[in-house]
C-alpha positions in Angstrom: 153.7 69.6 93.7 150.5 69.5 95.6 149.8 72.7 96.1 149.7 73.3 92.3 147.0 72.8 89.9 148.7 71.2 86.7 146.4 72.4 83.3 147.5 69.8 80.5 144.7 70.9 77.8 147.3 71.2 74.9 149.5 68.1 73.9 152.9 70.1 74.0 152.0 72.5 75.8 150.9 72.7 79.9 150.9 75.4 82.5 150.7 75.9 86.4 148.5 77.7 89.0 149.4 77.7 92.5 146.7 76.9 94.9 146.7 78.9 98.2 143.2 77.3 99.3 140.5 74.7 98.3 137.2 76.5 98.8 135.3 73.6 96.5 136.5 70.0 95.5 134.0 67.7 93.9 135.0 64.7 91.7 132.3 62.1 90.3 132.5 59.6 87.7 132.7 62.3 84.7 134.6 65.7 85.8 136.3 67.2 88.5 135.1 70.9 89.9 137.2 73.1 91.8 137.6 76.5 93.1 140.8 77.9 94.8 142.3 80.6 95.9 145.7 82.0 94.0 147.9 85.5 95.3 147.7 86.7 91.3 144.2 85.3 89.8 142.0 85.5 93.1 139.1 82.6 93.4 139.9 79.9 90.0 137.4 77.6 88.4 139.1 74.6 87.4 137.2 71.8 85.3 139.3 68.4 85.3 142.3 70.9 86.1 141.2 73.3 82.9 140.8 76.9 84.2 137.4 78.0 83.3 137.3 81.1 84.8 139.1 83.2 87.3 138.3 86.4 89.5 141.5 88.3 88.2 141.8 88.1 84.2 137.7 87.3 83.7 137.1 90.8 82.6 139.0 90.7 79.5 136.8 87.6 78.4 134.2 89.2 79.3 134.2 92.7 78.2 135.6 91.3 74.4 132.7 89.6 74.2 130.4 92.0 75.1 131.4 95.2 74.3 132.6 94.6 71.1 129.2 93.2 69.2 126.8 95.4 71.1 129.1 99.0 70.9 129.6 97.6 66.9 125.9 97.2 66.3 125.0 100.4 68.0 121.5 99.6 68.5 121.4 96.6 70.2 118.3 96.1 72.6 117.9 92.3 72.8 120.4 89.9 73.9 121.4 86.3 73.5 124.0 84.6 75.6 124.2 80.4 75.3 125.9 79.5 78.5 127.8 82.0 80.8 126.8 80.5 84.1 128.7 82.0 85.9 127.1 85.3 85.1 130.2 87.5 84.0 128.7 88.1 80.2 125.3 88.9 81.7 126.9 91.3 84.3 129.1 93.0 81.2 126.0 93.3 78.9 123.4 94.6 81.6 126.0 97.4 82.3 124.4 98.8 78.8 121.4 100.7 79.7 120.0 100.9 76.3 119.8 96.8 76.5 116.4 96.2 77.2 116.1 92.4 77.4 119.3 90.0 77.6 118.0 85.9 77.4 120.7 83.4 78.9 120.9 79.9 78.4 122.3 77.8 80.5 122.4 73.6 80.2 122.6 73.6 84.5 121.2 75.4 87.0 124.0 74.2 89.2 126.3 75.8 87.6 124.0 79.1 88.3 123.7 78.1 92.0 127.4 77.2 92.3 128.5 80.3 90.9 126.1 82.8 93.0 128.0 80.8 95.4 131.5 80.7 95.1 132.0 83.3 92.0 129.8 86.2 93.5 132.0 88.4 92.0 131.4 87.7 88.8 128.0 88.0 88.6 127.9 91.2 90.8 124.0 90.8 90.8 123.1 90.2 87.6 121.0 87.4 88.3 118.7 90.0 90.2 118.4 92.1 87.2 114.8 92.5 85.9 116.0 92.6 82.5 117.8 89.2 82.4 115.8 86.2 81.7 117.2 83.0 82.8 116.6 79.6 80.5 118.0 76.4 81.7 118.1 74.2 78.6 120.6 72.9 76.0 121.7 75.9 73.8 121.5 74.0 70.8 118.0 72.7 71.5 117.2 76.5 72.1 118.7 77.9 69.0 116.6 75.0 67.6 113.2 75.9 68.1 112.9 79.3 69.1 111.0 82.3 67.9 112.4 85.2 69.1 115.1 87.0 67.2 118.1 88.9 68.8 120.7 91.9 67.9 123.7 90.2 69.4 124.2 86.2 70.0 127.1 85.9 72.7 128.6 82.0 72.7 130.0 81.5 75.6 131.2 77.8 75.4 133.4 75.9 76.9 136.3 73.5 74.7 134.4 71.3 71.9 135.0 68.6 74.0 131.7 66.6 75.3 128.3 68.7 76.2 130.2 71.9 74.3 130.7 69.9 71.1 127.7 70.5 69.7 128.1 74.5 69.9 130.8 74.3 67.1 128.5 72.4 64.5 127.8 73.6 61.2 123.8 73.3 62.1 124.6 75.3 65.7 125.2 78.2 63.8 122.8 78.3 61.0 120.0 78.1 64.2 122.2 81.1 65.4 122.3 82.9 62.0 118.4 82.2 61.9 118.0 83.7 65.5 119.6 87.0 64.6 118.0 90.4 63.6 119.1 91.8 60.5 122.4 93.3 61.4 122.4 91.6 64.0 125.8 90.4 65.2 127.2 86.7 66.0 130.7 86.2 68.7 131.7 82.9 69.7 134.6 81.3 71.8 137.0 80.1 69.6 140.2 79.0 71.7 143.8 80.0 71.1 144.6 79.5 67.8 148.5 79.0 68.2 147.4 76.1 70.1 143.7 75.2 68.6 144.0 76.0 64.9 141.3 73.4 64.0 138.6 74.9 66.0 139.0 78.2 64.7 139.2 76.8 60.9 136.1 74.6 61.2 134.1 77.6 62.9 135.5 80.4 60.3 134.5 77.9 57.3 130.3 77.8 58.5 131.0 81.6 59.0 132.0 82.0 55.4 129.4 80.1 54.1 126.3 82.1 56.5 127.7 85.9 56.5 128.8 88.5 54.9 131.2 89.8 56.8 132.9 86.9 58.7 136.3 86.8 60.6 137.5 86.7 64.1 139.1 88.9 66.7 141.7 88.6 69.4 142.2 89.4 72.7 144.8 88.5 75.4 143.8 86.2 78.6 146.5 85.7 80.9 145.0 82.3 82.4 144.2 80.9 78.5 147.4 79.5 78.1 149.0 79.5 74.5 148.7 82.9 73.3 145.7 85.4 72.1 142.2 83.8 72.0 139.9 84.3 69.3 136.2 85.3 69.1 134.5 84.2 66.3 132.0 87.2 64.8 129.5 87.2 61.9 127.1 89.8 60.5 125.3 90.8 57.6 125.6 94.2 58.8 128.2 97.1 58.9 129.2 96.9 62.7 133.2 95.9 61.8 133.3 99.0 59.6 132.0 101.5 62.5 134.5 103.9 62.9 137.0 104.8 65.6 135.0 107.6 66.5 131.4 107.0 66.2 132.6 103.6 68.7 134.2 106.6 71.2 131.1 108.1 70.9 129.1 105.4 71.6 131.9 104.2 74.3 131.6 107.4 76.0 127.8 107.6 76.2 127.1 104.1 77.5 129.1 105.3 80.3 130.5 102.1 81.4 134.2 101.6 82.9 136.2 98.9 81.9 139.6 97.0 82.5 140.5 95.9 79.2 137.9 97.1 76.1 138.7 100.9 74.7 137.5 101.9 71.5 141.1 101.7 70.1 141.6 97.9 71.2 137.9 97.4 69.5 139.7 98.2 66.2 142.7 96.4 66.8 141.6 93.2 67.8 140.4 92.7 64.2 144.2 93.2 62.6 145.3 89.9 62.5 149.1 88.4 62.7 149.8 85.5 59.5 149.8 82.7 61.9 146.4 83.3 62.8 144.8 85.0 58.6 146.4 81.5 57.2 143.9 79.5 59.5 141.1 81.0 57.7 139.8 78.9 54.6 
């Protein structure tokens, strides 16, 4: 099967992607990057055969991780994303005019360069915006040191598996807790917890232990094999108990369109099935 991409994350558990075209191939000692073309997804980012990203199904990540902290909080004016090199968070939170400064950390500015390269389409030219400020550093060392405090922390990490470890760490998020405002609002990647229970478990146990309202949310990703992924979120404020219509309200006057988000799906991602409440500790 060469013209397929075999994704063998999960131990029992693999799927497919057909690849109609290499645009990018680069293998070194440590990892293997590609981008190709498939007639479903569009352009795929593949990381040792693990999609990353993909031009068809990114705006569901995206938008759940976006719209769902910032619309919650209602006030949000200051930003934090750690990672997202590819520039699809940044393009999903700038579409918020009342954002007035969104900080992104990223550990490699090739990954920026690659991306305003191969993935323009995600971005859509949110590099260019004046209100993004770009930080090439280790997230963690960031969280670790800085001053400046934020409404809504985005974590956009890859697997804890090598440089992304570290962004699951009990210390990770007390430097994230620190960093926030005071209802300000914390989402993280958390994997697919049919398929990644551990992850979710260790995360929602620091989360217990820093905030008051704690939990996780779900959303569906075609290319994230396994089932519904779920985002981490943790507040001391009130944003989860916003109601369905002041969230319509605030939907309709940000005046952004989306693909996946809806003020109804905001409030439904939190209902969780058993598989996924007996994970938490």
């Amino acid at each position: 099967m060469t013209d397929w991409v075999h994704e063998a994350l999960h131990r029992d558990y693999a799927q497919s992607l057909r690849v109609d075209e290499v645009l990018y191939d680069s293998e070194t000692a440590h990892q293997r990057l590609r981008v190709f073309t498939n007639g479903t997804f569009g352009r795929v980012l593949t990381l040792d055969d693990v999609v990353q990203t993909t031009e068809g199904d990114n705006f569901i990540y995206h938008e759940m991780m976006t719209h769902v902290p910032i619309l919650a909080h209602g006030a949000a004016r200051r930003v934090l994303i750690i990672g997202g090199g590819d520039g699809g968070m940044a393009r999903e939170v700038l579409r918020h005019a009342s954002i007035d400064h969104v900080t992104m950390v990223e550990i490699d500015a090739g990954v920026v360069d690659f991306s305003k390269q191969y993935l323009p389409m995600l971005s859509q030219g949110a590099f260019d915006d004046p209100r993004l400020r770009l930080v090439i550093d280790d997230g963690a060392a960031f969280l670790r040191t800085t001053t400046d405090r934020f409404d809504v922390i985005v974590v956009d990490s890859t697997d804890p598996i090598g440089p992304g470890e570290v962004l699951f760490t009990d210390t990770f998020y007390g430097h994230a807790k620190r960093a926030l405002t005071k209802d300000g609002i914390l989402v993280t990647q958390n994997g697919v917890p049919f398929m990644q229970g551990d992850e979710l478990t260790n995360t929602m146990r620091a989360f217990k232990a820093l905030f008051g309202d704690w939990g996780c949310y779900l959303a569906t990703i075609p290319t994230y094999a396994g089932g519904p992924m779920a985002f981490g979120w943790g507040t001391d404020g009130q944003g989860r108990a916003v109601p369905l219509d002041t969230l319509a309200d605030r939907f309709a006057s940000a005046g952004i369109e989306t693909g996946y988000y809806t003020p109804e799906v905001h409030k439904a991602a939190f209902a969780l099935p058993f598989y996924v409440r007996r994970l938490m500790p």
